[in-house]
VOVODO-912165 format. One record per residue: x negated, y, z of N, C-alpha, C in turn; residue number from 0; residue in three letters. Coordinates in steps of 0.2 Angstrom, whole numbers, plus 2048, in hexadecimal, padded with zeros to 3 digits. Example, Ala and Ser with C-alpha at 12.3 -4.5 7.8 and 13.67 -1.06 7.14 Angstrom:
<pts>
+-------+--------+-----+--------+---------+------+-------+--------+-----+-----+-----+
! neast ! nnorth ! nup ! caeast ! canorth ! caup ! ceast ! cnorth ! cup !   k !   r !
+-------+--------+-----+--------+---------+------+-------+--------+-----+-----+-----+
!   7BE !    7E4 ! 827 !    7C2 !     7EA !  827 !   7BE !    7F0 ! 827 !   0 ! ALA !
!   7C0 !    7F5 ! 823 !    7BC !     7FB !  824 !   7C0 !    800 ! 827 !   1 ! SER !
+-------+--------+-----+--------+---------+------+-------+--------+-----+-----+-----+
</pts>
This chain:
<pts>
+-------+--------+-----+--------+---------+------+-------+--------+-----+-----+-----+
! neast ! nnorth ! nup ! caeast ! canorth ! caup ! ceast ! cnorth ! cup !   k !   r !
+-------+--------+-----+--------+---------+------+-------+--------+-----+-----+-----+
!   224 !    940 ! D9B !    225 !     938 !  D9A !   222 !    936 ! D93 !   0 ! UNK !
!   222 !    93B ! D8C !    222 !     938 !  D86 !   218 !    938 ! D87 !   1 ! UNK !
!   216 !    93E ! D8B !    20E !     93D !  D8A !   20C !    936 ! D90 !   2 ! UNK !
!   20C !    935 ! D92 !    20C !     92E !  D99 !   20D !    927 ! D96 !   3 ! UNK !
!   211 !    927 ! D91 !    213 !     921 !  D8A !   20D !    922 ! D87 !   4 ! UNK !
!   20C !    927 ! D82 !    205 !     927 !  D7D !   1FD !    926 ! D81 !   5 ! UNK !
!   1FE !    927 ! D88 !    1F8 !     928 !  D8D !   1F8 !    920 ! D8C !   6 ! UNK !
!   1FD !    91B ! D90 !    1FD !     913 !  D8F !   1FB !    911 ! D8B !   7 ! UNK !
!   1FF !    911 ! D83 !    1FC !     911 !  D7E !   1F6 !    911 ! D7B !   8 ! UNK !
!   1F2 !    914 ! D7D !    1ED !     917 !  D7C !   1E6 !    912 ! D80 !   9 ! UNK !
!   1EA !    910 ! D86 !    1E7 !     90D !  D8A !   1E7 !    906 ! D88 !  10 ! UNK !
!   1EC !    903 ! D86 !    1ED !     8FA !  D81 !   1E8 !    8FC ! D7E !  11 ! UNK !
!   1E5 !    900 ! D78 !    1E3 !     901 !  D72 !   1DB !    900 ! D77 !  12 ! UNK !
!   1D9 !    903 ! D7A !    1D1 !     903 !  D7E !   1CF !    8FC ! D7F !  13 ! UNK !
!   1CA !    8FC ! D82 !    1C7 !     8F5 !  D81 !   1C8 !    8EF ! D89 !  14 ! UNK !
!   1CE !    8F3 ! D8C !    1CF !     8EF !  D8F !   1D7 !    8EF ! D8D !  15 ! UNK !
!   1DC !    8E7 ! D8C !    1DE !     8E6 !  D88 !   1E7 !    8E8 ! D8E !  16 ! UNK !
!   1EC !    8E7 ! D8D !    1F1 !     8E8 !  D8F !   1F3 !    8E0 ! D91 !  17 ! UNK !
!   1F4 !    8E0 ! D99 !    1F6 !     8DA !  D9B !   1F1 !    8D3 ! D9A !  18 ! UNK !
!   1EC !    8D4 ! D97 !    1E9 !     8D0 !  D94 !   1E0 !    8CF ! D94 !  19 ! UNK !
!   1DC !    8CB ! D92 !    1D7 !     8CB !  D92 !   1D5 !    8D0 ! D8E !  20 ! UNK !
!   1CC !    8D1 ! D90 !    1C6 !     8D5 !  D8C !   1CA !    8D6 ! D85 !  21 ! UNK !
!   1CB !    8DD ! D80 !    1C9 !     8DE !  D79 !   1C6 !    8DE ! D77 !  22 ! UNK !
!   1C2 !    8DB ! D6E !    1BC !     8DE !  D6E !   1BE !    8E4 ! D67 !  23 ! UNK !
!   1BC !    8E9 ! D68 !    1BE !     8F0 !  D62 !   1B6 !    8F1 ! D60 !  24 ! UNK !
!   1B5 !    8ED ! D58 !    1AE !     8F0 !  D56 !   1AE !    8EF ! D50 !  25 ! UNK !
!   1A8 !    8F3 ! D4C !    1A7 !     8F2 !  D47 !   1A3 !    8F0 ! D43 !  26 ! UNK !
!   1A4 !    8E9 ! D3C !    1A0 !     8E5 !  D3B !   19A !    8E9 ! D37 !  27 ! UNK !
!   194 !    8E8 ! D38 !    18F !     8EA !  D33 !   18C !    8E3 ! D31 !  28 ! UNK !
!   18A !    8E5 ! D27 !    187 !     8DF !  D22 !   180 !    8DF ! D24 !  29 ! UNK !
!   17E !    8DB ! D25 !    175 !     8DA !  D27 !   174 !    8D6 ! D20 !  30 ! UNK !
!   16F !    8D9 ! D1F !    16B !     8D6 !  D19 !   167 !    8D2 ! D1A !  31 ! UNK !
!   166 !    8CC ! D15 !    165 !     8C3 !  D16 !   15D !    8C6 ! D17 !  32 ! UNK !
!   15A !    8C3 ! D1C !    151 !     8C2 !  D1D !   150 !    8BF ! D16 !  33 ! UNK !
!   149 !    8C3 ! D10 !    149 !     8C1 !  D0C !   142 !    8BC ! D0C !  34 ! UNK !
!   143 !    8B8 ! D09 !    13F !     8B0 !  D09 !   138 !    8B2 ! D07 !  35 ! UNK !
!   133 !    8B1 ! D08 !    12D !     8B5 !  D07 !   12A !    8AE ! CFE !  36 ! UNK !
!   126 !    8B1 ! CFB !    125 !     8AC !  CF6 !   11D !    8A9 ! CF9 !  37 ! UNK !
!   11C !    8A4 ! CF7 !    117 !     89F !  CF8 !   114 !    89D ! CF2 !  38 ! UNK !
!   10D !    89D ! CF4 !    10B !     89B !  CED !   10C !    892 ! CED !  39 ! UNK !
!   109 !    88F ! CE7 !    10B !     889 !  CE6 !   104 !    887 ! CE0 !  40 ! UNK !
!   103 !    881 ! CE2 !    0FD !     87F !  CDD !   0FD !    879 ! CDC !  41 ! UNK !
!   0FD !    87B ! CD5 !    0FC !     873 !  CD0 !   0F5 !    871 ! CCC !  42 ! UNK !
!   0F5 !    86E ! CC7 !    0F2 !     86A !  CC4 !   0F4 !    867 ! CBD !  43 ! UNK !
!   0EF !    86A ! CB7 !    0F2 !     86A !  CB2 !   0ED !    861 ! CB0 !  44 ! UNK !
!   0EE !    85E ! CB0 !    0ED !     858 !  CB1 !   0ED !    853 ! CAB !  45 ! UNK !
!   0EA !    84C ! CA9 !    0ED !     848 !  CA3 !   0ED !    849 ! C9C !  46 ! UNK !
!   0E8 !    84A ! C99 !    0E0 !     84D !  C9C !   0E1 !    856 ! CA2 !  47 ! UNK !
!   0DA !    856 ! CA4 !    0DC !     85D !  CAA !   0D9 !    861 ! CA4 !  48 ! UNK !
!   0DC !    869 ! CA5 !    0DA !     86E !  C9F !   0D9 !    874 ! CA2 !  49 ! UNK !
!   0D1 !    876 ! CA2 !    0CE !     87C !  CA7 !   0CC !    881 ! CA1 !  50 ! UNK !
!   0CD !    883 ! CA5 !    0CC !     88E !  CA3 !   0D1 !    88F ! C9D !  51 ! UNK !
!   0D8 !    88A ! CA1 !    0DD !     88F !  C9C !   0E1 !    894 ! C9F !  52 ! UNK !
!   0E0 !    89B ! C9A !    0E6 !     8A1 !  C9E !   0EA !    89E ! CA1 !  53 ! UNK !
!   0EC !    89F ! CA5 !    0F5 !     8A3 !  CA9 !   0F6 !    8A9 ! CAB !  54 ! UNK !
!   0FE !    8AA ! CAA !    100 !     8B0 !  CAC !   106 !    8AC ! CB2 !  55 ! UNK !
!   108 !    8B1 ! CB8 !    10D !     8AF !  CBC !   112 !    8B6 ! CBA !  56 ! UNK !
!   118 !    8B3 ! CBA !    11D !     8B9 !  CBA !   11E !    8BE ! CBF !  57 ! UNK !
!   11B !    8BB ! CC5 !    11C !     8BE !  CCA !   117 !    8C5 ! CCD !  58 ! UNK !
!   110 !    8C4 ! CC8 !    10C !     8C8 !  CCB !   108 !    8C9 ! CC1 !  59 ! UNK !
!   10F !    8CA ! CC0 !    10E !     8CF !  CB8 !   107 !    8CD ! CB5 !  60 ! UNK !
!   103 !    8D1 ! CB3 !    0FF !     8D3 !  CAE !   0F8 !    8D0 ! CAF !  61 ! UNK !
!   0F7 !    8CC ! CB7 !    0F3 !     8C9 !  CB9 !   0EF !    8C2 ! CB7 !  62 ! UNK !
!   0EB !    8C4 ! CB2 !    0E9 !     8BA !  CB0 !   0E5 !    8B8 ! CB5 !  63 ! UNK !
!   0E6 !    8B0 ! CB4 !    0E1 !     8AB !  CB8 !   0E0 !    8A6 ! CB2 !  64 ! UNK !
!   0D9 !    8A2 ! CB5 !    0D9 !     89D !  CB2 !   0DA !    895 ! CB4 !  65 ! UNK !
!   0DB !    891 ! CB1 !    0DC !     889 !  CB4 !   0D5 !    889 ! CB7 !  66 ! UNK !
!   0D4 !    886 ! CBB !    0CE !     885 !  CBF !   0CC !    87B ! CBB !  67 ! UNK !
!   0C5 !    87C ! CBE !    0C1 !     878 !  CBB !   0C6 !    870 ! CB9 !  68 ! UNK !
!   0C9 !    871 ! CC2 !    0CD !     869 !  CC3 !   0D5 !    86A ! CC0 !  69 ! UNK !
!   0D6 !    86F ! CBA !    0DD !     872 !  CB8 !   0E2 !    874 ! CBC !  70 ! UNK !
!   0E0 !    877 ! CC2 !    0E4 !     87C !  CC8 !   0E4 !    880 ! CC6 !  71 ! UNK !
!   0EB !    882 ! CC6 !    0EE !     88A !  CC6 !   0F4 !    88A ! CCB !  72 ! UNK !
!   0F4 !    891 ! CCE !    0F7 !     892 !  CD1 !   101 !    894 ! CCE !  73 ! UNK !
!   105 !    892 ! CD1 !    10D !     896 !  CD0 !   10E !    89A ! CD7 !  74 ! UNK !
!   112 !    89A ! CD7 !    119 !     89E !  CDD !   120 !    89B ! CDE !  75 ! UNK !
!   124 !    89B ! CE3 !    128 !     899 !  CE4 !   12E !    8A0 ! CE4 !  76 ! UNK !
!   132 !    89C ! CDF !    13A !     8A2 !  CE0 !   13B !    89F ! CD7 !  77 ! UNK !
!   13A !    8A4 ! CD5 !    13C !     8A5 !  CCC !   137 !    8A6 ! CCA !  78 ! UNK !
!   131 !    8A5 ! CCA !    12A !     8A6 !  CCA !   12A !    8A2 ! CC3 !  79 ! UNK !
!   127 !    8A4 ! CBD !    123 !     8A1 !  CB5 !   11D !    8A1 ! CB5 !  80 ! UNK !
!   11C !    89D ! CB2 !    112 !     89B !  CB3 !   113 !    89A ! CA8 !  81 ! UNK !
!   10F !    8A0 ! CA6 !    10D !     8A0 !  C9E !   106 !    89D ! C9F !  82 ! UNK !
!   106 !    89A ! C9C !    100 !     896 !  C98 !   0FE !    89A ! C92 !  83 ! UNK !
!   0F9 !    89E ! C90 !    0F7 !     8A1 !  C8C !   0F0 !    8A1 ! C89 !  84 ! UNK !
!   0ED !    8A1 ! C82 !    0E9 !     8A2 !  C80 !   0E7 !    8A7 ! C7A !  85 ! UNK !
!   0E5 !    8AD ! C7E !    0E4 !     8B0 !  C79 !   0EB !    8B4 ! C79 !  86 ! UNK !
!   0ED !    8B5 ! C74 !    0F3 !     8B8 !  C70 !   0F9 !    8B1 ! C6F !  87 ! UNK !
!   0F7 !    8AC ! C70 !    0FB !     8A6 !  C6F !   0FD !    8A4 ! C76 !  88 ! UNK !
!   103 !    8A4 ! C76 !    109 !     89F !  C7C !   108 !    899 ! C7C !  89 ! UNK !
!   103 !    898 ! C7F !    104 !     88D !  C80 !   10A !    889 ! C82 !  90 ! UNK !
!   10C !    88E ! C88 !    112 !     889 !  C8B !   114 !    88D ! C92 !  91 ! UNK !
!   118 !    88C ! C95 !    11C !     88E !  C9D !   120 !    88A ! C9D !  92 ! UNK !
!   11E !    88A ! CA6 !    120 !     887 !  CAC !   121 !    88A ! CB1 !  93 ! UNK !
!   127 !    886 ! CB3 !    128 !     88A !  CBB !   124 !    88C ! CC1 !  94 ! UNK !
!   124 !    891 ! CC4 !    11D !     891 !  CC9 !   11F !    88B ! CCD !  95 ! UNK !
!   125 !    88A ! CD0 !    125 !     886 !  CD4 !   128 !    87F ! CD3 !  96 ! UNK !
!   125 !    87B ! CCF !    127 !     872 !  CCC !   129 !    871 ! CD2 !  97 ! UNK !
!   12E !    86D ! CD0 !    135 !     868 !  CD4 !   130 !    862 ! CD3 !  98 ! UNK !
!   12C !    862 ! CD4 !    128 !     85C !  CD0 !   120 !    85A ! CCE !  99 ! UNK !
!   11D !    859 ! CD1 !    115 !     85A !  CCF !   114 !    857 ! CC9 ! 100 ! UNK !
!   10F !    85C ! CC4 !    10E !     85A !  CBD !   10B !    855 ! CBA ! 101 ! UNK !
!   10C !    854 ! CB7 !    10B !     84B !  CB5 !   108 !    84A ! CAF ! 102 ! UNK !
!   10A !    850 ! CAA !    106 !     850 !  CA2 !   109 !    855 ! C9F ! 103 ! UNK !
!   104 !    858 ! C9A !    107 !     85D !  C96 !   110 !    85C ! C94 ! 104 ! UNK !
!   114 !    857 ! C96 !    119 !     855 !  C90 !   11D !    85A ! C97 ! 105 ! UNK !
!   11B !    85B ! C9D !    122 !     85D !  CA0 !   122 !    864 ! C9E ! 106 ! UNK !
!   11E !    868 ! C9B !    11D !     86E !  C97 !   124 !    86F ! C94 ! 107 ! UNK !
!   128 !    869 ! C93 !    12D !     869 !  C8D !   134 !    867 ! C91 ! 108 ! UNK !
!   134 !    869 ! C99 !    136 !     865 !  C9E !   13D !    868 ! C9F ! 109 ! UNK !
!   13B !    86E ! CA1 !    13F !     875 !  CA5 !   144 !    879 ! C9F ! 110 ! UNK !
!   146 !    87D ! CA3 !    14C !     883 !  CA0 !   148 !    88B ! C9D ! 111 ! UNK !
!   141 !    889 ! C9F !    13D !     88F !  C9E !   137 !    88F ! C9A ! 112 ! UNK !
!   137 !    887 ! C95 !    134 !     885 !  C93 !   132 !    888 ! C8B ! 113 ! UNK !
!   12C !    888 ! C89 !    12B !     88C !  C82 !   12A !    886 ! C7E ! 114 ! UNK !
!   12A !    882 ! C7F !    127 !     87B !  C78 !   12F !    876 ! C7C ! 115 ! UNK !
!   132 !    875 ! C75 !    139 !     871 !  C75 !   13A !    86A ! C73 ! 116 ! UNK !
!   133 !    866 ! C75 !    133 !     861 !  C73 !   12D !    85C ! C73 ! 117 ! UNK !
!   12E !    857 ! C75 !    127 !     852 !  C76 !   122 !    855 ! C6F ! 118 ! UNK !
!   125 !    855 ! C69 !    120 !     856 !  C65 !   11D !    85C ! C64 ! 119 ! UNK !
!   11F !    860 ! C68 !    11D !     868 !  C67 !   117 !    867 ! C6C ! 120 ! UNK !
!   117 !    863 ! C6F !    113 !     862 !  C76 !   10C !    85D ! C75 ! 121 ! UNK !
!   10F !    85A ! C6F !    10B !     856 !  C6D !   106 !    85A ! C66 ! 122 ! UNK !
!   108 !    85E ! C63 !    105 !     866 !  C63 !   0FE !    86A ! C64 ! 123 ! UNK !
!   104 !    86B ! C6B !    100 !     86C !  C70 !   0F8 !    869 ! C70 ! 124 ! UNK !
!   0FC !    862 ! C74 !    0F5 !     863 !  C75 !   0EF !    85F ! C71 ! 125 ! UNK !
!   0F1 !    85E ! C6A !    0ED !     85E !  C63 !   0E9 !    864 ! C62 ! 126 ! UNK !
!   0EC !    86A ! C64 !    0E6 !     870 !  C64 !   0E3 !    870 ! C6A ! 127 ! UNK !
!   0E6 !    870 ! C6F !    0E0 !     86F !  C74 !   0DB !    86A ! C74 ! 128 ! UNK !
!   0DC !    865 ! C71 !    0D8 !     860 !  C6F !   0D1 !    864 ! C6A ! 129 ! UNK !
!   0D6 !    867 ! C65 !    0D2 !     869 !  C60 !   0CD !    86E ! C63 ! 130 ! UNK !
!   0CF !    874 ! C68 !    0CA !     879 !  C6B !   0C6 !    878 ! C6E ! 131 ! UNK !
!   0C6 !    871 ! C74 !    0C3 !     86F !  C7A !   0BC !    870 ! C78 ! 132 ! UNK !
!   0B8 !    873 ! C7D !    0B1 !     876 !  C7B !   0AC !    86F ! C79 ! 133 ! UNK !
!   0AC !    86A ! C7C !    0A9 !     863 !  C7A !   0AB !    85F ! C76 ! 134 ! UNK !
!   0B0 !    85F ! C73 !    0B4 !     85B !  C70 !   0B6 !    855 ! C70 ! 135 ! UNK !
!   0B6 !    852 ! C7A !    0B7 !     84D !  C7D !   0BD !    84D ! C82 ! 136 ! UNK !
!   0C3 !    84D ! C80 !    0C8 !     84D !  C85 !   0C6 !    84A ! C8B ! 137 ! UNK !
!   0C6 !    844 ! C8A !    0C5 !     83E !  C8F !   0C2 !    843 ! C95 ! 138 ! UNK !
!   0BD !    847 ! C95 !    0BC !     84A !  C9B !   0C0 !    84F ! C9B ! 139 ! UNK !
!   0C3 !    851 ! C99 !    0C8 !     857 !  C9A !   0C9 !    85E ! C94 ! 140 ! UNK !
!   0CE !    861 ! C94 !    0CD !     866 !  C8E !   0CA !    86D ! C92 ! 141 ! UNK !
!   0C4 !    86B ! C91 !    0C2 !     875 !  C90 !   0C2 !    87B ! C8C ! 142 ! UNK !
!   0C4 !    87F ! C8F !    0C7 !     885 !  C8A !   0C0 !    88B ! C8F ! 143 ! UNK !
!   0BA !    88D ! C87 !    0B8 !     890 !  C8A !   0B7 !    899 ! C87 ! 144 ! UNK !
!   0B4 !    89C ! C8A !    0B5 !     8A2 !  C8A !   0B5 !    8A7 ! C83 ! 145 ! UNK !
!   0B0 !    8A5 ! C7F !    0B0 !     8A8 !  C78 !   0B8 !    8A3 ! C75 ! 146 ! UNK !
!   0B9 !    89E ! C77 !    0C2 !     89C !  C74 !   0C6 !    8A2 ! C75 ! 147 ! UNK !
!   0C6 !    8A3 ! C7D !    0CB !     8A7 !  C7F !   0CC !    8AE ! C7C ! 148 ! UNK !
!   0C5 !    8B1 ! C7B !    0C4 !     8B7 !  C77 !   0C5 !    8B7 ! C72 ! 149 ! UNK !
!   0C6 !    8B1 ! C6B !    0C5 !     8AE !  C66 !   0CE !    8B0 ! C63 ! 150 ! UNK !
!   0D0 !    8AB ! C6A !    0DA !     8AB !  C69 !   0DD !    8B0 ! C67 ! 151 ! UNK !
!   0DA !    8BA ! C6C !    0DE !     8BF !  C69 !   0E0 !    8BF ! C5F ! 152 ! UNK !
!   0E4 !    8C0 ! C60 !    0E8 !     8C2 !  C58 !   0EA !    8BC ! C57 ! 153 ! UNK !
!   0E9 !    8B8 ! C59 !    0EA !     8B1 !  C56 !   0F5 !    8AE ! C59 ! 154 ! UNK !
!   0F7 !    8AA ! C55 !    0FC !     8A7 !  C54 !   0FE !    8A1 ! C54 ! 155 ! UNK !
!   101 !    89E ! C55 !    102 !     897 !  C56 !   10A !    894 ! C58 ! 156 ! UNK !
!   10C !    890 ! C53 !    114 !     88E !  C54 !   113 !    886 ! C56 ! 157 ! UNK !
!   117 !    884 ! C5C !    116 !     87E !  C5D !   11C !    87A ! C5D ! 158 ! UNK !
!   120 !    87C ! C5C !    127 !     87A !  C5A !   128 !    878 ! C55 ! 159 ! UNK !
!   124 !    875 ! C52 !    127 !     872 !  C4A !   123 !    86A ! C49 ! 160 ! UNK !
!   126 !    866 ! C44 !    123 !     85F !  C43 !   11E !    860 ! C44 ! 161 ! UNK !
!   11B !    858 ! C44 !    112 !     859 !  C46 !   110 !    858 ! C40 ! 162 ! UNK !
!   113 !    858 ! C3A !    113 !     857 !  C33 !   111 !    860 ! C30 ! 163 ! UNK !
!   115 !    863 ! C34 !    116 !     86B !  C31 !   112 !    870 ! C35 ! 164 ! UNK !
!   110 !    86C ! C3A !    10D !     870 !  C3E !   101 !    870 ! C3C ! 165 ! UNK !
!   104 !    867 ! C3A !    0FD !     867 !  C35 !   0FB !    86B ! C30 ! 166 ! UNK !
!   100 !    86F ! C2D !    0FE !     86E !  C26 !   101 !    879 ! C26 ! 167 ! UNK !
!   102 !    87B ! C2E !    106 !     883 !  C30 !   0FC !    887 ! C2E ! 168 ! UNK !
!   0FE !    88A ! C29 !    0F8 !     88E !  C29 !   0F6 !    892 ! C2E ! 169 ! UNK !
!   0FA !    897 ! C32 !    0F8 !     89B !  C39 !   0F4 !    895 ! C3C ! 170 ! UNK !
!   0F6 !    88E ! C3E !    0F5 !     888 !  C40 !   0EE !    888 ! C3F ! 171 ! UNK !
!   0EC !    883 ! C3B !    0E5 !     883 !  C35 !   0E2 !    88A ! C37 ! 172 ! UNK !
!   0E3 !    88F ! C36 !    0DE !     893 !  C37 !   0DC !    894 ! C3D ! 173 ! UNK !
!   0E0 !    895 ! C43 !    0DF !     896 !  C4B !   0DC !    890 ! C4D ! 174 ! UNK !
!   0DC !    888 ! C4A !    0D7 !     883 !  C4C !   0D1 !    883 ! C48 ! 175 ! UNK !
!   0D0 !    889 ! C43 !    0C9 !     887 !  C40 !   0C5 !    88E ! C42 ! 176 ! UNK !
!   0C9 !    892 ! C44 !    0C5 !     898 !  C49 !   0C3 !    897 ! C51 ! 177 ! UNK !
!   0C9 !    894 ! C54 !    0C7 !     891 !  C5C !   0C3 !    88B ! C5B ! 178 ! UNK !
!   0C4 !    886 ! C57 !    0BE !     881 !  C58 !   0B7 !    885 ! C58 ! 179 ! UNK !
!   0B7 !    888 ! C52 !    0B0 !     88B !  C50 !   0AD !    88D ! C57 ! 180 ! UNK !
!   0B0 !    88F ! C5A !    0AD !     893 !  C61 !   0AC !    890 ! C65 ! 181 ! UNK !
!   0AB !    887 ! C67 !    0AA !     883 !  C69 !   0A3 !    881 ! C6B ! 182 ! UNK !
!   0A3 !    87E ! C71 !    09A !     87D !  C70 !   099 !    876 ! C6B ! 183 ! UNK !
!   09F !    871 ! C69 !    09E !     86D !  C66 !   0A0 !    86E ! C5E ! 184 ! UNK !
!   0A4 !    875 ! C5D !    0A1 !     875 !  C54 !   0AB !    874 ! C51 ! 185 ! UNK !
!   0AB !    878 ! C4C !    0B0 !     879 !  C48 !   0B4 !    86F ! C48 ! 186 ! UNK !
!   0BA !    86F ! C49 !    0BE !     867 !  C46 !   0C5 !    867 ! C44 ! 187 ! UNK !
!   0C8 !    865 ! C42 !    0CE !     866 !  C3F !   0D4 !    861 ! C44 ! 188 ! UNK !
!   0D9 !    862 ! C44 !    0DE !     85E !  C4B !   0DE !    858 ! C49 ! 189 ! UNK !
!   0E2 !    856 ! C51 !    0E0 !     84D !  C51 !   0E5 !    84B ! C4F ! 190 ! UNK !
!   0E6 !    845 ! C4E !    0ED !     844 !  C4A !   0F1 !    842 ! C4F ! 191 ! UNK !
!   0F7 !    843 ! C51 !    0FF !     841 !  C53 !   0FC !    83B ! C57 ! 192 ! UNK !
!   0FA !    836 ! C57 !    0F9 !     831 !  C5B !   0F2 !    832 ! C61 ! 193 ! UNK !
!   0EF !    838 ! C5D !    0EA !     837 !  C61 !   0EC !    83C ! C68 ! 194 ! UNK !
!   0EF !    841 ! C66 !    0F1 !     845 !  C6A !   0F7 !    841 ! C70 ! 195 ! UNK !
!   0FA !    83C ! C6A !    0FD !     839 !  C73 !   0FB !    836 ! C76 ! 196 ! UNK !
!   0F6 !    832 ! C74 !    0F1 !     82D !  C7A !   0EC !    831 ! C7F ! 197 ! UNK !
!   0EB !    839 ! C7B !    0E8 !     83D !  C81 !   0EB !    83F ! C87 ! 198 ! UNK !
!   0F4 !    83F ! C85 !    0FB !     840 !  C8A !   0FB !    83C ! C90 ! 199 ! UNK !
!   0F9 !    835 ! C91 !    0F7 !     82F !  C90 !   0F0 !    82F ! C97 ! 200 ! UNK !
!   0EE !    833 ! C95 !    0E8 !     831 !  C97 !   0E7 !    833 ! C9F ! 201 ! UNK !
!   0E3 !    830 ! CA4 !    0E5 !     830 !  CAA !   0E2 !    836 ! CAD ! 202 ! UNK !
+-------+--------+-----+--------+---------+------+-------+--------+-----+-----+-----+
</pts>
């Protein structure tokens, strides 16, 4: 009798149920999330446009490019940084992937991942690129050309500080009097605060 009870028992417990519909008796297994594939994304350094400046992507390490003629560079979608580099000098990052098409150097000072902390840092900025620019006519765009780029290594540059302190930063003054030199248009000293905004400015 007592084996004929554990036999029944045994039988409730199987997958077909006691007096009652289908059981189901199984085990759950975790499936890992399909992983998002990354995409590149392209912008435009634009306002004035600024060709043949390094970048680095975080994404694809030690890899440079440069801004193309019309200021396209390429980012990536996820957590992707895009460095703006010359030389040995950190210009500025950006995220690969803007919430937002770029509109002028000032959103360089926009994000969470950002190296220049402030409209004047940016305004800076882009005083020395004015100051490099191989023609030394923004209005057509800032060119950064090749002996510049070779020129940058060892070179230094703090953009964070008043545009008062920033004129007057000796690393400063020295990196604009050896990058200009290397100009097809010839050694010039920075523009002044006003003029670097109206080049912000410009369409």
């Amino acid at each position: 009798m007592k084996t004929l009870l554990i036999a029944s028992m045994l039988a409730c417990l199987g997958l077909t149920g006691c007096g009652g519909g289908d059981a189901y008796v199984g085990v759950d297994i975790a499936v890992a999330p399909t992983p998002v594939p990354v995409q590149p994304t392209y912008e435009y350094l634009t306002h004035p446009t600024i060709s043949g400046l390094e970048y680095l992507n975080s994404l694809t390490g030690s890899e440079s490019h440069l801004t193309t003629a019309a200021g396209g560079y390429t980012g990536y979608t996820g957590d992707d940084s895009v460095a703006f580099v010359l030389g040995d000098i950190l210009l500025f990052t950006m995220p690969g992937d803007l919430p937002r098409p770029f509109s002028s150097l000032y959103d360089a000072n926009r994000y969470s991942n950002a190296s220049l902390y402030s409209d004047t840092a940016v305004e800076n900025l882009m005083a020395f690129l004015m100051a490099i620019d191989d023609d030394g006519d923004y209005t057509n765009g800032i060119q950064i050309s090749n002996p510049v780029r070779v020129a940058a290594h060892g070179l230094s540059v703090n953009f964070n500080q008043s545009a008062f302190n920033f004129r007057n930063d000796p690393a400063v003054q020295y990196a604009t009097a050896v990058l200009s030199g290397n100009t097809l248009y010839g050694p010039r000293p920075l523009p002044s605060p006003s003029q670097a905004q109206i080049a912000l400015q410009s369409p």
